[in-house]
C-alpha positions in Angstrom: -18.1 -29.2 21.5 -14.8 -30.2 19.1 -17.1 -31.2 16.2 -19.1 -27.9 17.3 -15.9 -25.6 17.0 -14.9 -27.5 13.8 -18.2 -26.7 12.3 -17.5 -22.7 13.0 -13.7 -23.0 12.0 -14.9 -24.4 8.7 -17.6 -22.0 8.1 -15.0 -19.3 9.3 -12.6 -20.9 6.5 -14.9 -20.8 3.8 -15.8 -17.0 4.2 -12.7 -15.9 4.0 -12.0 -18.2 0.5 -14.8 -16.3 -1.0 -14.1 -12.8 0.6 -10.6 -13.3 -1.1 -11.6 -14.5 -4.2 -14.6 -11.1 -4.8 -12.1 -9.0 -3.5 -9.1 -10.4 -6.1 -11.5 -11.4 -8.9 -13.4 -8.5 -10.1 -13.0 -5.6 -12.2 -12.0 -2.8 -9.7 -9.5 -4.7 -8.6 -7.8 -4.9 -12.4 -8.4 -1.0 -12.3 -6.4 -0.4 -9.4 -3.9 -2.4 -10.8 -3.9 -1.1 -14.4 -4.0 2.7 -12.4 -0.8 2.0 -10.5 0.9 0.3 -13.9 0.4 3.4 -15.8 1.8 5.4 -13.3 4.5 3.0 -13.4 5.0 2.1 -16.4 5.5 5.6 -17.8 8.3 6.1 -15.5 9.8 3.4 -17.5 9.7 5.5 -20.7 10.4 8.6 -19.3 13.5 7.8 -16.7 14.8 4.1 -17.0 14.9 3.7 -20.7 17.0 7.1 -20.8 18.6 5.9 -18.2 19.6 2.5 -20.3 22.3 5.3 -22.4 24.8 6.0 -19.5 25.2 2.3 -18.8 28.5 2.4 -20.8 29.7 6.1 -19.1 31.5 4.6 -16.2 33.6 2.3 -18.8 34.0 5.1 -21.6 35.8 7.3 -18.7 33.1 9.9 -18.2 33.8 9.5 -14.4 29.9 9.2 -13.5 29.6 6.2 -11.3 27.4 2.9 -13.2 23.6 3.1 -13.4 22.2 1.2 -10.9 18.8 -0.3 -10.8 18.6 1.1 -6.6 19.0 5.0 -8.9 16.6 4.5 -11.1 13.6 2.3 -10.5 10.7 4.7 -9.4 11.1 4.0 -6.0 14.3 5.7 -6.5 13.5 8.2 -9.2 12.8 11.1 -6.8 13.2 13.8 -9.4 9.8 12.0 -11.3 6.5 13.2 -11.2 4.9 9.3 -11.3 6.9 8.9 -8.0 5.5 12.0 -6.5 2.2 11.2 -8.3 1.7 7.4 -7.0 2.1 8.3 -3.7 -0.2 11.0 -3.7 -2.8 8.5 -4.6 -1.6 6.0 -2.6 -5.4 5.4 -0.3 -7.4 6.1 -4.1 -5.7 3.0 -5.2 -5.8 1.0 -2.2 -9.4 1.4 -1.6 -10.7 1.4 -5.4 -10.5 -3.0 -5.5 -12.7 -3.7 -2.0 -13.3 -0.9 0.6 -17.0 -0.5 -0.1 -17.6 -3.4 -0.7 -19.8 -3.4 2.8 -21.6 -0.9 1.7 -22.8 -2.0 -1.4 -23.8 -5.2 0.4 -25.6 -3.1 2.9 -27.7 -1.1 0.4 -28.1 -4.2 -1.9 -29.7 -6.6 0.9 -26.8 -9.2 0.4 -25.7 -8.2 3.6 -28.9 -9.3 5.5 -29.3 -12.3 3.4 -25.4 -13.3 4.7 -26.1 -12.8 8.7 -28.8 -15.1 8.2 -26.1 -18.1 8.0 -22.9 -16.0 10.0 -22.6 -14.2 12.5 -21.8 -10.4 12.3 -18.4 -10.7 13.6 -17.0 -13.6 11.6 -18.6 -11.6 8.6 -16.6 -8.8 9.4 -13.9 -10.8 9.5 -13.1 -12.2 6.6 -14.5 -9.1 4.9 -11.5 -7.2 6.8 -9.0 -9.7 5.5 -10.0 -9.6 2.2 -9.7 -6.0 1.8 -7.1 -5.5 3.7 -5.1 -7.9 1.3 -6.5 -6.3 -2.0 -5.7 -2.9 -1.3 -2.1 -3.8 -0.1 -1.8 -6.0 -3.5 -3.6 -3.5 -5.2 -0.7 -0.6 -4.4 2.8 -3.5 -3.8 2.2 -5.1 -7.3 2.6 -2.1 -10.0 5.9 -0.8 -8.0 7.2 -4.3 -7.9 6.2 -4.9 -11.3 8.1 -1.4 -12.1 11.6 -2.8 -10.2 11.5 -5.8 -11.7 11.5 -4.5 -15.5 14.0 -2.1 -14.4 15.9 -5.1 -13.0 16.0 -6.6 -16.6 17.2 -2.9 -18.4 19.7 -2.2 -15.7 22.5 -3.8 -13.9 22.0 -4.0 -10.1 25.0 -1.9 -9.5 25.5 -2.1 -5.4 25.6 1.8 -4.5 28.3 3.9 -2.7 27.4 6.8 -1.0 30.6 8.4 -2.2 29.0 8.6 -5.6 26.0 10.9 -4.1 23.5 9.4 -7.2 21.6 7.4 -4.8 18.7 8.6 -2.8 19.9 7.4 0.7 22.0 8.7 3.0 23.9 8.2 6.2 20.9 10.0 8.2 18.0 7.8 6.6 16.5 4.9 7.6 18.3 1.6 7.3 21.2 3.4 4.9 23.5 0.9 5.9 21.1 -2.3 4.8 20.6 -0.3 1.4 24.2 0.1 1.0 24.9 -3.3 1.7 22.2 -5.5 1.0 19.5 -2.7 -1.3 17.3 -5.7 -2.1 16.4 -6.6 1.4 16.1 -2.7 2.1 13.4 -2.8 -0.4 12.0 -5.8 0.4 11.8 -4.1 3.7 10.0 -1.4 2.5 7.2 -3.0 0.4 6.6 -4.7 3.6 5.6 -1.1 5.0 4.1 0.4 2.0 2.0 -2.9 1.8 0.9 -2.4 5.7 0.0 1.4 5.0 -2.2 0.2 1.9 -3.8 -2.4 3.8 -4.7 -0.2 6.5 -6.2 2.6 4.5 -8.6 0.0 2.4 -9.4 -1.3 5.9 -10.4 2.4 7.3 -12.4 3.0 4.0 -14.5 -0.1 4.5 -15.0 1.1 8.2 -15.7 4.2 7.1 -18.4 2.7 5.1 -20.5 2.2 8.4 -21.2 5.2 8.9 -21.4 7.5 5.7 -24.6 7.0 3.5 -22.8 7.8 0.5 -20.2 5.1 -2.0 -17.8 7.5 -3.1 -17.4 9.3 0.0 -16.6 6.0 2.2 -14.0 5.7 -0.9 -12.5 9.0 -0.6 -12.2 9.3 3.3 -9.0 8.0 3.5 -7.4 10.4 0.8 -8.8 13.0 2.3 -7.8 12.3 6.1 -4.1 11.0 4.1 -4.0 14.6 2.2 -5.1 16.5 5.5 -2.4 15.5 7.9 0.4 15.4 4.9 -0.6 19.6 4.5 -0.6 20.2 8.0 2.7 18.2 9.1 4.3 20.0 5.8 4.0 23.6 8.0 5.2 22.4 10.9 9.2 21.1 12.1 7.6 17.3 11.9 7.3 17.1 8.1 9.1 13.7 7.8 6.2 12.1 9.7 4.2 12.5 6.7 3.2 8.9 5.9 3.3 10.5 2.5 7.0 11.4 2.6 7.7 7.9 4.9 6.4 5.8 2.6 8.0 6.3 -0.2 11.9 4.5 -0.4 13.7 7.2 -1.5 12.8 8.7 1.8 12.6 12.3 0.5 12.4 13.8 4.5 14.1 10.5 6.0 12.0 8.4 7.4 12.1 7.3 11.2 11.0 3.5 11.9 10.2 3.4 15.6 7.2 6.4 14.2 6.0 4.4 11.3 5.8 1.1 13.5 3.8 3.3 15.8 1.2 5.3 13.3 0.7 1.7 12.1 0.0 0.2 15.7 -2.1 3.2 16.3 -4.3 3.3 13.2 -4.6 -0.4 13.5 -6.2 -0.3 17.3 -8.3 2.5 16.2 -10.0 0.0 13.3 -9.6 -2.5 15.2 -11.9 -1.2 18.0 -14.5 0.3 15.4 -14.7 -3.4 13.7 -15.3 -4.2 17.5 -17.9 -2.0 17.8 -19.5 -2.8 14.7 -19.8 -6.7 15.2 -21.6 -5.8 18.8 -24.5 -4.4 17.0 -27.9 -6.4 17.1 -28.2 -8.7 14.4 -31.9 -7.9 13.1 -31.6 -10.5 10.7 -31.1 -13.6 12.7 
């Protein structure tokens, strides 16, 4: 029974290697990437660069308080249109690297020829890991790429709330971690923005299942993402927008007990489809 158990842990194991490596080594991931980097990287040209000339203010006596890195990255950069922009097409980019990638095993045959040595479930498995991880890479990597040349342009000034240049404030979420220690605030919230990502590539591949089109089991989840973000922007419960929570500079503030439970929620729900899925007869085997 061990060696049996060994056998399937193994086989598990080597699914998930080669999951990972289609999902990271092919060509839509690298545009997904290369999307989010010229969203990115233009807010470098446009805001930090300009930015780089009222280094000096503070010390010339022009009574502004120093540029900081936490003002002016594009997580910060609220007055940009690539902020506004990226998080728009937040699910496009999360979903471009892997989401369909069950669908174009379905219509291809690959799929059948796979059951034939796993079973549906464990094939489901370490399909959802691997997209998961791609489209969470897919939208963490540009904006971290994006704070990190910032980091090299401009000094990591701690912020004061006094000076009012910074995007947080006492009413948002963790102000007093950003205030105090702004790198484990954002390391904080790449942790959720990489969560969100992940779970929108994982509800366009389980869209995938049941749509007999590509591009619309790509496009689900921007359009489900677009749908609530209108409707909650007429109503009093705007700041549960997951696009207005997700992004740092927390443009409606952002509450964290909501976002831990949206993410619970929308986890169950593809959690029980991927259920559902893997309990369909195996025709193959």
């Amino acid at each position: 029974m061990n060696l049996k158990l060994l056998k399937l842990d193994n086989k598990m194991n080597q699914m998930i290697r080669i999951e990972l490596k289609r999902a990271f080594c092919n060509v839509r991931f690298l545009y997904s990437i290369l999307v989010g980097l010229l969203i990115a990287g233009s807010q470098i040209f446009t805001w930090v660069i300009p930015a780089m000339e009222k280094a000096d203010y503070y010390l010339l006596g022009k009574g502004e308080y120093p540029v900081s890195v936490f003002n002016t990255w594009i997580g910060a950069s609220g007055h940009t249109y690539q902020l506004t922009l990226y998080f728009i097409i937040l699910p496009v980019i999360s979903c471009l690297p892997f989401s369909d990638s069950c669908f174009i095993e379905r219509e291809s045959g690959y799929q059948a020829h796979i059951l034939t040595r796993v079973n549906r479930n464990a094939y489901l498995f370490s399909k959802s890991i691997a997209v998961y991880l791609s489209g969470g890479c897919a939208v963490v990597l540009p904006l971290v790429v994006n704070l990190y040349v910032t980091m090299m342009a401009i000094p990591s000034v701690l912020p004061e709330a006094s000076s009012r240049t910074f995007p947080i404030f006492e009413h948002s979420m963790w102000s007093g971690i950003f205030y105090t220690h702004p790198y484990v605030y954002l390391g904080g919230y790449f942790v959720i923005i990489f969560s969100y990502a992940g779970l929108f590539s994982l509800f366009g591949m389980i869209s995938s299942f049941y749509v007999r089109n590509r591009f619309v089991s790509l496009v689900i989840p921007f359009i489900v993402y677009t749908l609530v973000n209108f409707v909650l922007g007429y109503t009093e419960y705007y700041k549960y927008s997951p696009e207005l929570f997700l992004r740092p500079d927390q443009p409606a503030g952002a509450v964290f007990s909501s976002i831990v439970m949206f993410y619970i929620f929308g986890l169950l729900i593809c959690m029980i489809l991927l259920v559902r899925e893997g309990k369909k007869y195996d025709l193959y085997v």
